[in-house]
N, C-alpha and C positions, 0 to 999 in steps of 0.2 A: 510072439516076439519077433516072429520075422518080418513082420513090416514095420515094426520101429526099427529095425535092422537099415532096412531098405530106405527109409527116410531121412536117418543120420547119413547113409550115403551118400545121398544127395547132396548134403551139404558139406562133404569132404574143402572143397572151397568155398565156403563161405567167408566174408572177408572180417577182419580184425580194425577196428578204429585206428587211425592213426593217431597217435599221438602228437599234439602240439610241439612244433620244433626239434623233434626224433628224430637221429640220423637215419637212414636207409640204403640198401643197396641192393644191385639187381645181381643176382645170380641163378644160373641154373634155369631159368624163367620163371622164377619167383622176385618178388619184394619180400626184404628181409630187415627187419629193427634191428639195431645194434642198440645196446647195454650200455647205460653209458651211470652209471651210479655210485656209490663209496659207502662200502660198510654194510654191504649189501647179503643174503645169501644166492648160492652155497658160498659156504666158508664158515663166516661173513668174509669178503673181499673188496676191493677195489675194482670197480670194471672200466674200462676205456673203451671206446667207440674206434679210438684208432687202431686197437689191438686186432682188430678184423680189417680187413680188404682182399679187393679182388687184382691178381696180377695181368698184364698183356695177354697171356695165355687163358684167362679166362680159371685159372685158378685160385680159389678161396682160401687167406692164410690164415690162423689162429695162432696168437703167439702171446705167452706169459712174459710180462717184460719187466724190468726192475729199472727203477731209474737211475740216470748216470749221475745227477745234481743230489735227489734225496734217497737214495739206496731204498725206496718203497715199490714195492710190487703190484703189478695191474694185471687182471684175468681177460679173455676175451669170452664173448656171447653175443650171439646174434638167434633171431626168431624170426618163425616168418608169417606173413601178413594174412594167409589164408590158414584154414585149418583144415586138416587130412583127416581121415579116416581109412575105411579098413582098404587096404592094399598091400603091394610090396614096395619095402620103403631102402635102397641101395645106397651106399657112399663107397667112392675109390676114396683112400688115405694114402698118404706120404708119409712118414714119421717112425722111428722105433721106439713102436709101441709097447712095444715087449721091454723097453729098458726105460721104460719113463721112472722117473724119481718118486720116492714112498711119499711125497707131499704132492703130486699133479695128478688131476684128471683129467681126462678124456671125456666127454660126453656126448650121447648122440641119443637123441630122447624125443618124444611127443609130451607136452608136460600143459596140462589143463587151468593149471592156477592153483589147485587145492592141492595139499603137498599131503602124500597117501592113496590118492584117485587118480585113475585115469589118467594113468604114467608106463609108457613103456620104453627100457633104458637099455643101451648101449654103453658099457663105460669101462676103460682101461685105468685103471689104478690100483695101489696097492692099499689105498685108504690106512696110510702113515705105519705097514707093518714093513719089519725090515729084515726079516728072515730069508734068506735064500729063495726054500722054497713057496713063496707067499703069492698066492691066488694075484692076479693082473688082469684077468679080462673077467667080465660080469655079465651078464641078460639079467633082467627083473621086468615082471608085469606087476601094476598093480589094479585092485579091483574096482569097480565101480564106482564103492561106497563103500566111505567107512565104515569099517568093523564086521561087512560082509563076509568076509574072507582075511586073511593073512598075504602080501605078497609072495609071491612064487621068483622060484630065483636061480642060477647055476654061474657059478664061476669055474676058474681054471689058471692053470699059470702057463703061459704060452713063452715060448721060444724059440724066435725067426731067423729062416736066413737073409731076409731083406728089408726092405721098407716099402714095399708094396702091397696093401691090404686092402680087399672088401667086404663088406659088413653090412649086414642087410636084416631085417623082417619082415617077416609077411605076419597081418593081421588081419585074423578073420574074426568072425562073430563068435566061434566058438572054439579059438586057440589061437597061439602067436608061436611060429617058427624062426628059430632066430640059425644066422648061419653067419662063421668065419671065414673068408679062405685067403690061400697066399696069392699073390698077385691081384690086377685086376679082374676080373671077371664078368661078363655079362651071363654066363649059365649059373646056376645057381649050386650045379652038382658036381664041380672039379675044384680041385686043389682045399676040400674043406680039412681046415685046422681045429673047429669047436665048431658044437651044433649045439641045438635043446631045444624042443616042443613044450611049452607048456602043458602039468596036466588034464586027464581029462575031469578030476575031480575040480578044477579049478572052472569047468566052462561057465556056471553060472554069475561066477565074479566078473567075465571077461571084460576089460574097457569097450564102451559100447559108445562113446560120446566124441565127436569130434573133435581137436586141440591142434595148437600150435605144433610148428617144428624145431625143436632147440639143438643149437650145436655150440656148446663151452668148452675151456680150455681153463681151468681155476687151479687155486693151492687147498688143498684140503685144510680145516680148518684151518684157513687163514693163514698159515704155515707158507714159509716161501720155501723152494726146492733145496734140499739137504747139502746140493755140491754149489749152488749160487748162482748156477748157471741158468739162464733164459731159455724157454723152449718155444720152438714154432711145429708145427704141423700144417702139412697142406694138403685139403680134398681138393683132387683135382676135377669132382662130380657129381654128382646128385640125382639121383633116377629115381622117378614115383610113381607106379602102375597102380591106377588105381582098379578093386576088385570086381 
């Protein structure tokens, strides 16, 4: 196994077709697709291509927006043109995260096409529950192949004093560590708010296959935000060491 290991390495960048007349944009030192579709999932949603860009500063916005003309709501997603594999995968965040609305996500995911496979997720929501104490932040692996395994998973309900956040995994061939912490960070071992190693009974299932890099910002089932208000988030970063 360990030289299919070694192989899919190799092609952590291999490139993705561009799509005919798809928007793009450069960030981080990537080329990245933006979303641009209706009725689409997750949700189903509306997506907008303008709901992404990048500021002066070199910072990536995400922003759920509702329109001022037809009070209809658009998500943002962008992907990017190469595909990763096993490394560590880092985002600085701007936003509180902690107080997003029971109808918005977060997302920060590797997502292969096949929905069950060869998905490992990052994602702040409450997935529409509206109890006080109700889980907000998430890790999930999922396996190879269907029906190999079951996804693996840990959430928690966090509550910040800022809006400074980094959020990272490392994936390796035989686990994916995921870590939270407050502020920026470029170590990987201060100010951690949530952690989780996948287990070890799970090594056989691990994703093993190289995929895109997705970062959304949607309404959970189509659902626009509970107070009506629009949300933005902004990574000011993106780091990807590869293993």
């Amino acid at each position: 196994m360990r030289i299919i290991y070694t192989i899919i390495t190799t092609l952590c960048l291999s490139m993705i077709p561009l799509s005919s007349g798809q928007k793009t944009i450069q960030w981080s030192g990537y080329e990245w697709f933006l979303k641009e579709i209706q009725g689409a999932g997750p949700g189903p949603n509306d997506w907008k291509s303008d709901n992404v860009w990048v500021d002066a500063d070199n910072k990536l916005h995400l922003k759920l927006h509702k329109s001022p003309t037809t009070g209809g709501w658009t998500c943002a997603e962008l992907y990017s043109k190469v595909r990763f594999s096993f490394g560590t995968f880092r985002w600085f965040v701007e936003g509180a995260i902690d107080k997003l609305d029971t109808n918005v996500v977060l997302g920060l995911f590797t997502y292969g096409g096949i929905d069950g496979t060869n998905e490992i997720d990052i994602e702040m929501a409450k997935w529409g529950r509206t109890e006080s104490e109700a889980s907000n932040l998430f890790y999930t692996t999922y396996p190879h192949t269907l029906d190999v395994a079951k996804p693996v998973s840990s959430g928690t309900r966090i509550s910040l004093q800022g809006t400074y956040t980094t959020h990272q995994f490392i994936w390796n061939s035989y686990n994916v560590v995921y870590r939270s912490q407050h502020g920026f960070m470029n170590s990987s071992h201060e100010n951690i708010f949530y952690s989780y190693t996948t287990p070890i009974a799970f090594t056989s299932a691990m994703p093993h296959i190289s995929a895109p890099l997705h970062m959304n910002l949607w309404a959970f089932q189509g659902k626009p935000p509970t107070d009506g208000q629009e949300v933005e988030i902004v990574i000011h970063d993106f780091k990807y060491t590869q293993a």
